[in-house]
N, C-alpha and C positions, 0 to 999 in steps of 0.2 A: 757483236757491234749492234748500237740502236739503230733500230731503222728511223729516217730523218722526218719527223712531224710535223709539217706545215702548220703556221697560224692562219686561223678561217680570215683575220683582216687584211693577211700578205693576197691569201688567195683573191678576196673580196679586189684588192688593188688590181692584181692583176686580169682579171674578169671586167672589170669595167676600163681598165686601160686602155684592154684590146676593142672592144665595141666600139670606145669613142677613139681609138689608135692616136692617144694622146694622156701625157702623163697628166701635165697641166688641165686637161679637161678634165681629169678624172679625181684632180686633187681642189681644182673649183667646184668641181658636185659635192663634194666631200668635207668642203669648207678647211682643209690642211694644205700643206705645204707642199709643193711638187717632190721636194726632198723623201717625205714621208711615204709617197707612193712608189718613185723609183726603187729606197732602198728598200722596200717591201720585197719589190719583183728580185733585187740582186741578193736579198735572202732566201726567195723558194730558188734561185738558179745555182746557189752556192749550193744549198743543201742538198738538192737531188742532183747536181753536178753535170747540170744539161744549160743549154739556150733555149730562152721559152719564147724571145721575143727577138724579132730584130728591128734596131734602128734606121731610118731613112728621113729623107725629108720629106716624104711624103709622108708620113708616118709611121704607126706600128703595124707589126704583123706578125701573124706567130709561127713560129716553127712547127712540124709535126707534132715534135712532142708536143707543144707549145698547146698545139688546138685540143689534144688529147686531154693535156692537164686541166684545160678551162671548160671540156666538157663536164670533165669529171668534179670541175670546182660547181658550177653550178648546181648539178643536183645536190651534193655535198652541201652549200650555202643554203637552198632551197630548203635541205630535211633542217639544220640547222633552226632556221625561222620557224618552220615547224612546230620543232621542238618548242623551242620561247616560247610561242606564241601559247601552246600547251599549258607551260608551267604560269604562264599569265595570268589563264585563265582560273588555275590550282590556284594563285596567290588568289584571286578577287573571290574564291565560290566561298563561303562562309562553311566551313566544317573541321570535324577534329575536336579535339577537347580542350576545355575550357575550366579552369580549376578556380571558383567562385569562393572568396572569402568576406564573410560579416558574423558580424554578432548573430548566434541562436535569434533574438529578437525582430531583429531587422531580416532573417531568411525567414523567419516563420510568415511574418507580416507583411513583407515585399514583394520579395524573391519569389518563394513556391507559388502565392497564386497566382502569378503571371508565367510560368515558365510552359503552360501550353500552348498561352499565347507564342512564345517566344520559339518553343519548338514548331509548333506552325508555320511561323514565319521563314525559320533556317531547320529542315527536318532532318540535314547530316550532322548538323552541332549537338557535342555530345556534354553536361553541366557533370562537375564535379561539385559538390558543395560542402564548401569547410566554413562549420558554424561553430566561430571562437571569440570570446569579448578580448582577449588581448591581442595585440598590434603583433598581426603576423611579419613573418619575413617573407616578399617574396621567393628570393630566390633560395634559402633554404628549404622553407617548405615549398618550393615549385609553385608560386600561386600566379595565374597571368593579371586576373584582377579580382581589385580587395578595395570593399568599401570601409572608409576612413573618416570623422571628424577632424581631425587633429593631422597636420604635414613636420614631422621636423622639419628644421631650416639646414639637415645634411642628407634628408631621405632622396638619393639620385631615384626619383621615381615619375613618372607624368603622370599629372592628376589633371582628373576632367570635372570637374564642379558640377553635383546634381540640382543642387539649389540647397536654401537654405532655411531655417527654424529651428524654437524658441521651446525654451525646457521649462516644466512649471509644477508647481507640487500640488499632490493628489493624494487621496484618501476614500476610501470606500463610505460608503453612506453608514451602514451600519458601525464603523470604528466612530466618524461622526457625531451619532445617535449617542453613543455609549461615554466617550471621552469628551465632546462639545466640541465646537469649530473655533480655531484660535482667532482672534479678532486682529491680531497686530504680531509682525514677527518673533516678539520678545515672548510670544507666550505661547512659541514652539519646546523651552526648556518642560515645559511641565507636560508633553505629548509621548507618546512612541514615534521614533522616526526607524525609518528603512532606509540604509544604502547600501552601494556595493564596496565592498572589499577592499576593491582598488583604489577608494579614495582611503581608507585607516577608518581610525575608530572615531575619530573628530573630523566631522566634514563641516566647510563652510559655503553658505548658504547667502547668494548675494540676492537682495533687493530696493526697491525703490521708495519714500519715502517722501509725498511734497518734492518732486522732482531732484532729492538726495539721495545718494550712496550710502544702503545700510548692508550690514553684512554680520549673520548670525550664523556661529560655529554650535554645532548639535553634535551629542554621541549618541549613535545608534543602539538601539535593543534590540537590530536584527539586522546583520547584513549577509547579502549572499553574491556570490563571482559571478555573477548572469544576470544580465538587465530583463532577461524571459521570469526568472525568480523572482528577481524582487517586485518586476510587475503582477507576477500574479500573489505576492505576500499580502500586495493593496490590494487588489481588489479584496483575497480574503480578510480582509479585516485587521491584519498585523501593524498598521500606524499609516505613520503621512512620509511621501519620498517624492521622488524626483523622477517625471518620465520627460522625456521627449514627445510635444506634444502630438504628433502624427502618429505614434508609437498607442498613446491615451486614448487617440479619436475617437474610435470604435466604443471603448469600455463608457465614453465620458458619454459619447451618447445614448447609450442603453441604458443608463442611469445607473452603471457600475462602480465608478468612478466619480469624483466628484473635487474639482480644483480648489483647493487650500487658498488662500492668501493673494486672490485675484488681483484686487486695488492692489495689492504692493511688488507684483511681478516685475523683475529687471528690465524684462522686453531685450535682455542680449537675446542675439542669435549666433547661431553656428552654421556652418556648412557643410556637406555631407561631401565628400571625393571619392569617386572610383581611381584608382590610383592600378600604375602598373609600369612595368618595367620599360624604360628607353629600347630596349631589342626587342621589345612584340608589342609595342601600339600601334606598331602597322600591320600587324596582322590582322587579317579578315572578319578572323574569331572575336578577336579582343576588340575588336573598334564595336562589329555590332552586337555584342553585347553590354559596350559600354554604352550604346546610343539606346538599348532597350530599359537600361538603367535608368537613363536619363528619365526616358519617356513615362517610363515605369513611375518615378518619382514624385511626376509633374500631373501624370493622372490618377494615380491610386491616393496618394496624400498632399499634391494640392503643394507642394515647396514651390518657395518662388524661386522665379528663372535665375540664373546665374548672371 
């Protein structure tokens, strides 16, 4: 036969019943029903098959057993809080690991040179980093957070918005030199273009025109699955493509790189999301390293605020 397991709220009842020797007082501290605390106590007295308490008009008072029980709840309730107060603390210390997903590109140029920072800051968090250009899964591949452009409208996922910017096409100075700089969209057919994979072999190409909607479809003579490839295809020389201009920064200003078809850039922008699973945004881990994200985004390349 089981031996009978009190609930810590029956005990809880009946430990402040007897202090204030009133059910009613103990169920106004408690903001519940008188109902709720009586039949609390007439479940530890069924179960262990004693009288803990007797009734009077003067109030309560407890039986031998009664006072034995309530010593014994206390400390009991005592380790209890304890305990919580313990795992509280466990939920708020930032540690444990942390499974980081973006594009090779954006770990190379974001992520890594900040992550001493980052270790600094939280020295138990432990970075896993999965660097992949297609739209992971989390929960098959276990990811807590994965930076994203792009949200489907079924992705049950919470995204935090790192800020936002503007894609623009570039070229190395020497392809330049050798091939000449197109003056006007339409005379990107007669260029080498770069892209990735994932767009096909005919990519389109939107820009502006006299404050008009123009849009030029180009087939590449070289595309590669990694936006780390194709940026470095430009810089070596292989044609004109498409970076993300934060992604450029660096190369555009050491005079690596060099922006294609300025006057007619679309000036769309995108937004950049740390995205992560509804059951662990409240994790410790996952908040701040999505707040170092954030930070991360806003000081190393300057995207505007969300």
């Amino acid at each position: 036969m089981r031996a009978f397991l009190p609930d810590p709220a029956d005990l809880r009842w009946l430990v402040r019943s007897l202090e204030l020797r009133s059910f009613s007082a103990a169920a106004r501290e408690m903001d519940v029903a008188v109902s709720v605390v009586s039949r609390g106590v007439d479940r530890l007295e069924g179960g262990f098959g004693i009288t803990l308490l007797r009734r009077s008009t003067h109030g309560l008072s407890a039986t031998p057993e009664g006072a034995e029980l309530v010593q014994e709840s206390r400390e009991l309730l005592g380790r209890l809080e304890e305990i919580a107060t313990s795992f509280d603390k466990q939920r708020d210390r930032v540690a444990g690991a942390v499974r980081l997903a973006s594009s090779q590109e954006i770990c190379e140029q974001l992520i890594v040179p900040q992550l001493a920072a980052l270790r600094e800051r939280h020295p138990a968090l432990r970075i896993e980093l999965v660097a992949d250009d297609r739209v992971v899964d989390l929960v098959t591949d276990g990811i807590d957070v994965a930076l994203r452009t792009t949200l489907g409208s079924s992705d049950a996922v919470v995204a935090r918005e790192l800020g936002s910017f503007e894609r623009r096409l570039y070229a190395s100075p020497d392809y330049l030199r050798s091939h000449g700089e197109p003056a006007e969209p339409a005379d990107l057919h007669r260029h080498q273009t770069v892209t990735h994979t994932a767009q096909g072999p005919a990519v389109t190409w939107a820009f502006r025109n006299a404050g008009r909607k123009l849009e030029i479809t180009v087939r590449s003579q070289l595309a590669a699955n990694s936006s780390a490839l194709l940026h470095r295809a430009l810089v070596a020389g292989a044609g004109i493509g498409v970076l993300s201009r934060p992604l450029a920064a660096a190369d555009a200003a050491d005079g690596k790189l060099v922006e294609v078809l300025e006057h007619f850039a679309s000036r769309a922008t995108y937004t950049m999301y740390a995205v992560s699973l509804p059951s662990r945004r409240n994790a410790s881990r996952v908040r701040a390293v999505t707040a170092f994200l954030q930070e991360a985004a806003r000081k190393c390349w300057g995207l505007a605020s969300p």
